[in-house]
N, C-alpha and C positions, 0 to 999 in steps of 0.2 A: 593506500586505499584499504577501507574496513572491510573484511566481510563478514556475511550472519552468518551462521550455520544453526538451519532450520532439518528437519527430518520428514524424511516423506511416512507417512503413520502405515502403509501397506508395507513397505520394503524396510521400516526404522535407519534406512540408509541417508546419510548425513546428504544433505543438500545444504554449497554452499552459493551464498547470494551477493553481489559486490553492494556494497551504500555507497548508494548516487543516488540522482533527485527522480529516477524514473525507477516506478516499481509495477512489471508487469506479471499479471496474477493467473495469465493463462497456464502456467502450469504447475499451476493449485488446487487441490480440491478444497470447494466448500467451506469444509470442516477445520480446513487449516487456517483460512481467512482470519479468524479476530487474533491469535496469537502473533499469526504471521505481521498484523499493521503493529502491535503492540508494539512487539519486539524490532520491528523494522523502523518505526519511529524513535524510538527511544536510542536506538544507532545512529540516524540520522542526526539528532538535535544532539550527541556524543562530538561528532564528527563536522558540527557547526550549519546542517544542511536544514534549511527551512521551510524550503518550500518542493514539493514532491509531487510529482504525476504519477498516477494512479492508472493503469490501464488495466480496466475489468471487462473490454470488449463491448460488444452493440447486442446482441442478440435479442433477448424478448424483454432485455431490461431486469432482469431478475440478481444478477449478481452485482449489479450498481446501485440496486434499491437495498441489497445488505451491506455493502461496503457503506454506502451513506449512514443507515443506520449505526455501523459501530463508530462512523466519523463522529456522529452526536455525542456519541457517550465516552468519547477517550478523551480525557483532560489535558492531552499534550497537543489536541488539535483547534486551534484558535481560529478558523475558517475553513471551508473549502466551498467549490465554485464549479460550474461545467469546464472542461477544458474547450478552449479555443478550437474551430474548426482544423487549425492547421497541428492543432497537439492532440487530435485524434476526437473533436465534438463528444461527440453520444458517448463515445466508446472510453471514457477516459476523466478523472476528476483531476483537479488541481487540489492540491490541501496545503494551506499555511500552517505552521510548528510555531507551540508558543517558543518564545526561546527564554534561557535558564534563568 
């Protein structure tokens, strides 16, 4: 198994993350979101993984309507979709990886 090691920007203490196909962002700030898909995609499509849940939570909608946004603009993402009610609805995107 891969893992990322990403950094929390208040503590600069390494956070490490495993790559598998679910990627849950509640304990993320913000600020860390577009490096974090970056980089966690580009491990996944490394590691053969294509397709990925995305868990950014239900709340007021705010942190799914920027994860969607940097979805538009990363060239490594060839779709993504609402997740299935039972893969967490509202709360949760599916994204297809182009692959290599």
């Amino acid at each position: 198994m891969l893992f990322l090691k990403s950094y929390n920007l208040l503590s600069m203490k390494p956070v490490i993350i495993p790559i598998e196909d679910v990627l849950d962002l509640h304990t993320f700030k913000p600020k860390e979101i577009p490096d974090l898909l970056a980089d966690y995609f580009a491990a996944c499509i490394d590691e053969g993984i294509y397709s990925v849940r995305i868990i950014h939570g239900k709340g007021r909608g705010i942190l799914k309507d920027r994860v969607r946004r940097l979805l538009k603009k990363n060239p490594m993402v060839a779709s993504f979709s609402n997740a299935p009610l039972e893969a967490g609805g509202w709360g949760a995107t599916l994204v297809e990886l182009r692959h290599k």
